[in-house]
MARVEXSE-270115 format. One record per residue (C-alpha): x, y, z; residue number from 1; residue in one letter. Coordinates in nm, 2 decimals. Example, Ala and Ser with C-alpha at 12.3 -4.5 7.8 and 13.67 -1.06 7.14 Angstrom:
u	v	w	seq	type
1.23	-0.45	0.78	1	A
1.37	-0.11	0.71	2	S
//
This chain:
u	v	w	seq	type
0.58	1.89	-2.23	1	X
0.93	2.02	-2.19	2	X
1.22	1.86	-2.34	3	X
1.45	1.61	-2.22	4	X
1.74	1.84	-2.07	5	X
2.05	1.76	-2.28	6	X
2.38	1.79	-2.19	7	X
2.47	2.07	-2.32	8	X
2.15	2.26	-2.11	9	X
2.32	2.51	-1.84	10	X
2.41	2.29	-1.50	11	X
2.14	2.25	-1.32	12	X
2.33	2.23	-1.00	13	X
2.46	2.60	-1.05	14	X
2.05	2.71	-1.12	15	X
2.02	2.54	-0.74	16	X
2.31	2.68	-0.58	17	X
2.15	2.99	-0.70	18	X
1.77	2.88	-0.58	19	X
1.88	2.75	-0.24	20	X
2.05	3.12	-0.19	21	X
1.70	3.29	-0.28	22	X
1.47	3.04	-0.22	23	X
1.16	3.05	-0.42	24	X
1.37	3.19	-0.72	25	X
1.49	2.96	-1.01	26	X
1.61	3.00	-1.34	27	X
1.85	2.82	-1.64	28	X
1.59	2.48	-1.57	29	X
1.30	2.31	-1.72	30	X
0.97	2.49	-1.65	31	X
0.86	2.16	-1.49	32	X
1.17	2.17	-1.26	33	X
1.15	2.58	-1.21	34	X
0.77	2.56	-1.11	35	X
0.83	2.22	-0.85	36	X
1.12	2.42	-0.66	37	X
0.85	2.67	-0.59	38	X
0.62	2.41	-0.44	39	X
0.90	2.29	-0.27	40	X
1.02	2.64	-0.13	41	X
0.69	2.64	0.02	42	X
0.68	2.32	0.23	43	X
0.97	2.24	0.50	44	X
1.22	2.08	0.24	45	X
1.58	2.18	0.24	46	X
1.74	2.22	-0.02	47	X
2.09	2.21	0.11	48	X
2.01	1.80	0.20	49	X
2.03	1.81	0.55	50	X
1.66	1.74	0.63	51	X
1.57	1.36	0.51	52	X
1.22	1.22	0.42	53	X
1.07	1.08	0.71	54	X
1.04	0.70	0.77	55	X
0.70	0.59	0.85	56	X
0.74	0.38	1.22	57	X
0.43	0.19	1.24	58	X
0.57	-0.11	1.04	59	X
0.30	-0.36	1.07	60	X
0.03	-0.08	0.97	61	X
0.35	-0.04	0.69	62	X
0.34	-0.43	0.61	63	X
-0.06	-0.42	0.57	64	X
-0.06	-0.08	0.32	65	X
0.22	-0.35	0.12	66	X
-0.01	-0.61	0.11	67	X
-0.34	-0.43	0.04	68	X
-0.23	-0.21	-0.20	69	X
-0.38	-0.29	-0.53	70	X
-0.01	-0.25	-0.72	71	X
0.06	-0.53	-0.49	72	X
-0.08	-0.74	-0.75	73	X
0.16	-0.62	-1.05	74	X
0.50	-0.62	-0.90	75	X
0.58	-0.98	-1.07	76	X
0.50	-0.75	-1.38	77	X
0.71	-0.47	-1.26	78	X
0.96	-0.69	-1.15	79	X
0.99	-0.90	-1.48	80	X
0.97	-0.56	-1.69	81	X
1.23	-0.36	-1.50	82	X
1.36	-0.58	-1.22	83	X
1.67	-0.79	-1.42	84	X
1.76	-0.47	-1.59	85	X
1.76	-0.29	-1.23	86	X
2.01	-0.56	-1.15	87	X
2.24	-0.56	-1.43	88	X
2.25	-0.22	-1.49	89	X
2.35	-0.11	-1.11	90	X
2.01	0.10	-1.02	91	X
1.72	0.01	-0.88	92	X
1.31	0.07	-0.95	93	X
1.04	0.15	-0.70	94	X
0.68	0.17	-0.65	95	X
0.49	0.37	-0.38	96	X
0.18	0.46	-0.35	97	X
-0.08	0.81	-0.37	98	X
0.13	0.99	-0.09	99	X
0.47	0.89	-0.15	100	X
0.54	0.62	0.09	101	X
0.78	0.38	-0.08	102	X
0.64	0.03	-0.07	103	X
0.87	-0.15	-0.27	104	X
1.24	-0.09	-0.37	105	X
1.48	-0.35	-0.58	106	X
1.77	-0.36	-0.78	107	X
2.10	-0.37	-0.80	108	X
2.23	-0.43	-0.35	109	X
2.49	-0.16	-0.38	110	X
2.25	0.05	-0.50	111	X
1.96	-0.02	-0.24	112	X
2.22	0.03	0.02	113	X
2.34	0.35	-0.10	114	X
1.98	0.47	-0.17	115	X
1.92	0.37	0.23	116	X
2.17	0.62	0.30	117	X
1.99	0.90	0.19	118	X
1.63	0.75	0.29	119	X
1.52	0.63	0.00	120	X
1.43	0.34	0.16	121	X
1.07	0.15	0.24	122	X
0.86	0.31	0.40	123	X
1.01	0.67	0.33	124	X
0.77	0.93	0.20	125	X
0.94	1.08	-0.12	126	X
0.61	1.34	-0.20	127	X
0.75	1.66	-0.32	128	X
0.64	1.80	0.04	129	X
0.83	1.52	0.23	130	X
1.11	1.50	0.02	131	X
1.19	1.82	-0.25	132	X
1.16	1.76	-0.66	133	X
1.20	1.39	-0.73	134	X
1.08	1.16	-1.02	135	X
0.81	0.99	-0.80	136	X
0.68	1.26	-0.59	137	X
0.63	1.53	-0.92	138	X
0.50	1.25	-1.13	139	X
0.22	1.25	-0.82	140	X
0.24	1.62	-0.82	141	X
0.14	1.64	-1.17	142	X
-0.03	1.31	-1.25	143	X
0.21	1.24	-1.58	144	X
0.55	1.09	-1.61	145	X
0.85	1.28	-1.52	146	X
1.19	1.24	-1.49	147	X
1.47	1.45	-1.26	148	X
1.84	1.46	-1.34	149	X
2.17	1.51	-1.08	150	X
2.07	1.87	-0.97	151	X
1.74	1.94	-1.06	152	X
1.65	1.74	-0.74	153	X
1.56	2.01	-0.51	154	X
1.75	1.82	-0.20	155	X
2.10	1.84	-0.26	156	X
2.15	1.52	-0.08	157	X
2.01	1.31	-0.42	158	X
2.24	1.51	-0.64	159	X
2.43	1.23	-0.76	160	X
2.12	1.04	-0.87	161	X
1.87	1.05	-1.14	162	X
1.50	0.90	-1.18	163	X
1.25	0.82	-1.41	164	X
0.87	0.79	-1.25	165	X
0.52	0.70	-1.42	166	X
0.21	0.75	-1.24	167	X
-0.03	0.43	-1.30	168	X
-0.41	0.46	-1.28	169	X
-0.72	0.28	-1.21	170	X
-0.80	0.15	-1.56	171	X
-1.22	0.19	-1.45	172	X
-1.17	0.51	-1.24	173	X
-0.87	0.68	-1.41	174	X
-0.76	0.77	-1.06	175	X
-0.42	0.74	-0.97	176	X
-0.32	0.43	-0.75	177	X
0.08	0.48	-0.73	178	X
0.40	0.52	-0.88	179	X
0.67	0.36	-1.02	180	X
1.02	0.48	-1.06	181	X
1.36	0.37	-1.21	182	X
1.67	0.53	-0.99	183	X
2.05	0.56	-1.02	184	X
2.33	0.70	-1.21	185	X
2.37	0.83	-1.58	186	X
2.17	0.52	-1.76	187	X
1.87	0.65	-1.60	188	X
1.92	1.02	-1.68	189	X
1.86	0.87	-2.09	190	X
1.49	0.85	-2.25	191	X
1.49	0.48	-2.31	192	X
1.48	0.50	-1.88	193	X
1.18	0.73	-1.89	194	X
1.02	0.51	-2.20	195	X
1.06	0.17	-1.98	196	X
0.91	0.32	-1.69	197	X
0.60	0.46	-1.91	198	X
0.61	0.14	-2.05	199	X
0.55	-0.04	-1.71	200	X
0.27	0.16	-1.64	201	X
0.08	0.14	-1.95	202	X
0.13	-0.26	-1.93	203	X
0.06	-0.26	-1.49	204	X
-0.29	-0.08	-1.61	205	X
-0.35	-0.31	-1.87	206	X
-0.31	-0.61	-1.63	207	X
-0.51	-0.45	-1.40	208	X
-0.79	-0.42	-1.66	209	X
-0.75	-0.81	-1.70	210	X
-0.78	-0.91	-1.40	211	X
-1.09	-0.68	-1.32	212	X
-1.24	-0.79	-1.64	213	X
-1.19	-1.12	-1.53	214	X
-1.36	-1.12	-1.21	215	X
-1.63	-0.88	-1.33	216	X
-1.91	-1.11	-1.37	217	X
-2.11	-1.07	-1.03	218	X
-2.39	-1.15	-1.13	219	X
-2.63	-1.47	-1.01	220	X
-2.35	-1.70	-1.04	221	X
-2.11	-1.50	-0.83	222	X
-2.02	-1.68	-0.44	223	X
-2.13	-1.35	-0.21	224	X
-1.94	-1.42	0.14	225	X
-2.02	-1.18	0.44	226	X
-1.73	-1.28	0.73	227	X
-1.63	-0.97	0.91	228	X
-1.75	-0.95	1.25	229	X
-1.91	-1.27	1.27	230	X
-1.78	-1.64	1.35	231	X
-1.99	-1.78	1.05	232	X
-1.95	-1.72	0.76	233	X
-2.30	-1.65	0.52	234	X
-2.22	-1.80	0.20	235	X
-2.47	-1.68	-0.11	236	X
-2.54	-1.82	-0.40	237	X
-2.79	-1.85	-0.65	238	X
-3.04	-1.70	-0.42	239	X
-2.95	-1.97	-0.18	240	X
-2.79	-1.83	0.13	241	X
-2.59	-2.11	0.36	242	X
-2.48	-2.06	0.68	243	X
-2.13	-2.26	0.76	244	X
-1.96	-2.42	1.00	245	X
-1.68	-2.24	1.19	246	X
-1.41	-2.50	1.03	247	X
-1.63	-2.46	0.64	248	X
-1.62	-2.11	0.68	249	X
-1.22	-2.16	0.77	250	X
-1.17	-2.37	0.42	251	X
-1.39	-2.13	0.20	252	X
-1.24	-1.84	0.31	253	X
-0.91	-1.96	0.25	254	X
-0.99	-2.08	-0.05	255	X
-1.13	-1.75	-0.17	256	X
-0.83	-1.56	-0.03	257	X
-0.56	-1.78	-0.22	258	X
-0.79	-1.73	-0.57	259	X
-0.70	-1.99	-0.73	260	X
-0.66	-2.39	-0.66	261	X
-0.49	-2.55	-0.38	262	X
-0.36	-2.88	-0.27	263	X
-0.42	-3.08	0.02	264	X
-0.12	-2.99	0.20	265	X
-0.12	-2.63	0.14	266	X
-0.49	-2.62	0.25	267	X
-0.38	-2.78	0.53	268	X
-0.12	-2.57	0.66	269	X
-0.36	-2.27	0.58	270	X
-0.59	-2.38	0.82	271	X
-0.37	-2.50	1.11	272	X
-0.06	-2.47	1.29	273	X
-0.06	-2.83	1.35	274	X
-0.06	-3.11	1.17	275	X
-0.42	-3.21	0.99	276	X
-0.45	-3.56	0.89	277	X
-0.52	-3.61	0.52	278	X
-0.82	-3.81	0.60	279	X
-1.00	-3.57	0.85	280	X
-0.92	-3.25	0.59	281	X
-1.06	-3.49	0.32	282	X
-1.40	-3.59	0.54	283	X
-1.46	-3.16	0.58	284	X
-1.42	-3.13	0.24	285	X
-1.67	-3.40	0.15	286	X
-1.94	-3.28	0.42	287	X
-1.84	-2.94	0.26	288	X
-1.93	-3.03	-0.10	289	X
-2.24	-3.16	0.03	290	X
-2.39	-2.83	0.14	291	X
-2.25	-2.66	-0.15	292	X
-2.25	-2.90	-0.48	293	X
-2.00	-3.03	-0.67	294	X
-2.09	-2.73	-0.92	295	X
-1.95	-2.48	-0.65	296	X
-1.66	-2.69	-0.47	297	X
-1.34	-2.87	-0.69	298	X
-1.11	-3.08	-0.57	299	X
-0.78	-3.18	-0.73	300	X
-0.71	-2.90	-0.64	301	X
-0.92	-2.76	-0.41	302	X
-1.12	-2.43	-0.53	303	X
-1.43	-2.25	-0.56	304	X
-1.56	-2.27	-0.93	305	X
-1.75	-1.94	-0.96	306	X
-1.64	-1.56	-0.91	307	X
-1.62	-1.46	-0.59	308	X
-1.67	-1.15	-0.36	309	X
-1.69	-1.07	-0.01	310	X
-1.76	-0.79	0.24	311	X
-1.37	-0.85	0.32	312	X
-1.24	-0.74	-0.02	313	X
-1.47	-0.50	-0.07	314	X
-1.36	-0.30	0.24	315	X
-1.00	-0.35	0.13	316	X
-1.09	-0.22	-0.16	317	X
-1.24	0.11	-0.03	318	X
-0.92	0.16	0.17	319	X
-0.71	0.11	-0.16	320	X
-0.94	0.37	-0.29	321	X
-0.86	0.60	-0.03	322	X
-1.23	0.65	0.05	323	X
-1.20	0.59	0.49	324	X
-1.47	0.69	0.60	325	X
-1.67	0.45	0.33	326	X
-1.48	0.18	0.43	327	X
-1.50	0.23	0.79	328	X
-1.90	0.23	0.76	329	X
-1.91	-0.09	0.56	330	X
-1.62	-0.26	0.84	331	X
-1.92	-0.41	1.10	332	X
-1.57	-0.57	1.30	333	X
-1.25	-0.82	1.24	334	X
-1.27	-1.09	1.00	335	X
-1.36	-1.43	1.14	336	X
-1.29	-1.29	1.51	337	X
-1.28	-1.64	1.66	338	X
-1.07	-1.84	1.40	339	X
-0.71	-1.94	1.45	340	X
-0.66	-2.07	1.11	341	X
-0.27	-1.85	1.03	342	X
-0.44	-1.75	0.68	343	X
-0.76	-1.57	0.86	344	X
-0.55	-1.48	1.13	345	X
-0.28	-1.28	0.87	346	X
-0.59	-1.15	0.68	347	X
-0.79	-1.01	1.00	348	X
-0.44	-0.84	1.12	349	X
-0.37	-0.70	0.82	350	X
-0.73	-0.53	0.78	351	X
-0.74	-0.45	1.11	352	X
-0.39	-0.21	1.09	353	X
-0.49	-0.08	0.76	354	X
-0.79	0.04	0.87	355	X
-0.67	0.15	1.18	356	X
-0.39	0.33	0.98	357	X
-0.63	0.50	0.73	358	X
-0.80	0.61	1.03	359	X
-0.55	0.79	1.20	360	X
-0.40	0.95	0.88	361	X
-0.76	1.05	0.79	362	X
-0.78	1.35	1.05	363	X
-1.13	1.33	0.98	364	X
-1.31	1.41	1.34	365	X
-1.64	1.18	1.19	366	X
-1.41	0.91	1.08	367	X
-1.20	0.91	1.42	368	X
-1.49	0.91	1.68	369	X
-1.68	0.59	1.48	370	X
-1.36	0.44	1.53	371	X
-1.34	0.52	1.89	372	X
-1.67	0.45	1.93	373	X
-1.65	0.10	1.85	374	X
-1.55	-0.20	2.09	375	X
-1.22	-0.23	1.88	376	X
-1.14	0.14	1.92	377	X
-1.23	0.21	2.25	378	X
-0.94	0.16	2.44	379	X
-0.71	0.27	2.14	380	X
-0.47	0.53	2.27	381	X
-0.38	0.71	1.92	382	X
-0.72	0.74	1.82	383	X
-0.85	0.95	2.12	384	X
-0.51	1.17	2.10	385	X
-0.58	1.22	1.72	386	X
-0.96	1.28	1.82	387	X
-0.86	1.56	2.06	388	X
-0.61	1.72	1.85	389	X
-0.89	1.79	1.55	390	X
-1.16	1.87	1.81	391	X
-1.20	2.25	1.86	392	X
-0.98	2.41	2.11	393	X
-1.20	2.45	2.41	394	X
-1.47	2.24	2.33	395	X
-1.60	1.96	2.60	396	X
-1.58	1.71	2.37	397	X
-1.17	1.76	2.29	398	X
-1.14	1.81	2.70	399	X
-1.30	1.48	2.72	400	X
-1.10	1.32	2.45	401	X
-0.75	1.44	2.57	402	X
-0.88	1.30	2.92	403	X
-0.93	0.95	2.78	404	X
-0.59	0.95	2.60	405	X
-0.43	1.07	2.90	406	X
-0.61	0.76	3.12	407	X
-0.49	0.46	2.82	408	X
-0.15	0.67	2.86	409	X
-0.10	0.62	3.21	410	X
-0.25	0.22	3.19	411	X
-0.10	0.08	2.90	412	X
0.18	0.32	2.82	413	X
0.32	0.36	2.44	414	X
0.59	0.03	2.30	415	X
0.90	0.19	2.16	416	X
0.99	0.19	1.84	417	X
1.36	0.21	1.84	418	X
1.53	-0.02	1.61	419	X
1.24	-0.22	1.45	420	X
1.26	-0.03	1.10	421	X
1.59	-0.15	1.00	422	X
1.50	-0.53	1.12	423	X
1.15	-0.50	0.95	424	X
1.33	-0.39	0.62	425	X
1.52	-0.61	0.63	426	X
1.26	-0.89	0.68	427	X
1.08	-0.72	0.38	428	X
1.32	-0.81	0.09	429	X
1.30	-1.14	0.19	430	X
//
């Protein structure tokens, strides 16, 4: 591993002044920084700043990737590891996820506002290719942690920053699910910042382990649910299979998707905009225990007493994964289609643009026409343009695909986009 670059190492802003000038050339840095401008040379980066990361635009597809992602479930951890030092300390961390997209940033508000202005925002994708040498796009790069000082970024627009990144792994797989970085001024350009962010990693990976563990035993005791794409759920258990109600399979799924044990109230506003008696929630839940047991269903609070799974979570996990097309095959349509309980109704939505996202991004012609192929697909505008654009040049089928993009053009038309990121990222740090 190279060394941390000390101050007395020549400037590494002079080594770029010199790189940008002969691009693909660099000398007087790190080998780690030398070899990562010449990736960067290669892509459509520049170094003198003036071309930003992009932003992704589809912000609810961007909400569901938030919520899905499996480092979702770790930001208390990153947040109580590196969060109230981020604040006092004027700088901010960040985790994003296999590709670069940014999915969380906090910190210190100057310093998120400042690190708007040059993009480094939510939803931006800081990959080397996207975005030139940083902390979190060569820790991806190279699947170690890394940190970038002043001007060994190879943008000059993140010059007067520096960042410390860690990649953190799927404690069964060893594959990488993310980043997470520490960014800002000279405190991070130290290697107590590059030690806390390993840090984080290594204990986000051992949490992860922990809660796997946890929820590992699937055995005969483990609650099976199957709801996607059908208005009842089929509840297994114990070799017994039960086939619920539309309002049961409301409360169980709930219950399954909060994890943990609820109260009345909460259950109630889970499972209805408006208001729920106490005593009519309280009757469901009785008629409920009676199909189940009082070994399966608790009260006081309200939860499911043995592991459970579902053809729900599994998909989610398959996207998380990165493995589409997988998780297309096992999708067989949205969650609970017919329920308006705001909990179902959040979960199906989110599913629905993650998948639909994944999709898209897959460029995978297979993956694509299943999607299109499917009632849920059929009319969707995006897909068939994506379809046609990986089809052959000249073949019928790309002919025929362009045709039907062309036809959901002309009816439907595309919404603008214009404005939502900066009210959605908003919403997002709230």
């Amino acid at each position: 591993m190279d060394a941390f670059p000390q101050a007395s190492d020549a400037d590494p802003r002079t080594a770029h002044e010199r790189c940008a000038a002969s691009p693909g050339t660099a000398s007087a840095v790190r080998h780690i920084v030398a070899d990562s401008w010449r990736r960067c040379a290669a892509s459509d980066v520049r170094p003198d700043g003036s071309r930003l990361p992009p932003l992704r635009s589809d912000l609810e597809e961007l909400d569901a990737r938030r919520y899905a992602h499996p480092l979702h479930t770790v930001l208390p951890l990153f947040r109580e590891l590196l969060g109230s030092g981020a604040a006092d300390d004027g700088h901010v961390f960040a985790v994003a996820d296999t590709d670069g997209t940014l999915l969380w940033i906090e910190g210190d508000s100057a310093t998120v506002g400042r690190a708007e202005r040059m993009r480094f925002a939510v939803g931006a994708v800081w990959s080397e290719r996207k975005a030139g040498t940083n902390a979190p796009g060569t820790a991806l790069e190279l699947g170690r942690p890394v940190q970038i000082v002043t001007g060994e970024h190879y943008s000059a627009a993140a010059h007067a920053w520096s960042c410390a990144a860690a990649p953190v792994r799927d404690p069964r797989t060893g594959r990488v699910l993310g980043v997470v970085d520490l960014s800002g001024g000279a405190s991070i350009a130290t290697p107590p910042a590059l030690a806390a962010v390993r840090g984080a990693a290594l204990a986000a990976e051992a949490e992860l382990a922990r809660t796997r563990s946890a929820a590992r035993p699937y055995g005969r005791d483990t609650v099976r649910l199957r709801a996607l794409g059908r208005d009842h759920v089929l509840l297994e258990h114990a070799g017994r299979v039960h086939r619920l109600s539309p309002r049961h399979s409301e409360i169980v799924l709930v219950l399954a998707m909060a994890g943990r044990g609820m109260s009345g109230d909460r259950l109630a506003v889970d499972l209805s905009e408006r208001e729920v008696p106490a005593s009519t929630l309280r009757a469901e839940l009785t008629r409920l225990r009676a199909v189940l047991g009082p070994d399966l269903l608790g009260s006081r609070p309200y939860a499911l007493l043995r592991p459970v799974c579902s053809d729900y979570t599994e998909v989610c996990g398959l996207l998380a994964e990165g493995r589409v097309t997988e998780a297309l095959i096992r999708y067989p349509g949205p969650l609970l289609p017919c329920s308006e309980a705001p909990l179902v109704v959040e979960h199906r939505r989110c599913l629905e643009q993650q998948l639909r996202g994944a999709v898209l991004g897959s460029g995978d012609t297979g993956t694509l026409r299943r999607w299109v192929d499917a009632s849920w697909g059929a009319d969707d505008l995006a897909a068939w343009a994506a379809l046609a654009h990986v089809l052959p040049g000249g073949s019928p089928q790309r002919a025929a695909a362009a045709a039907r993009a062309r036809a959901l053009d002309l009816r439907t038309g595309v919404p603008a986009q214009a404005g939502r990121h900066a009210a959605w990222l908003q919403r997002s740090r709230s």
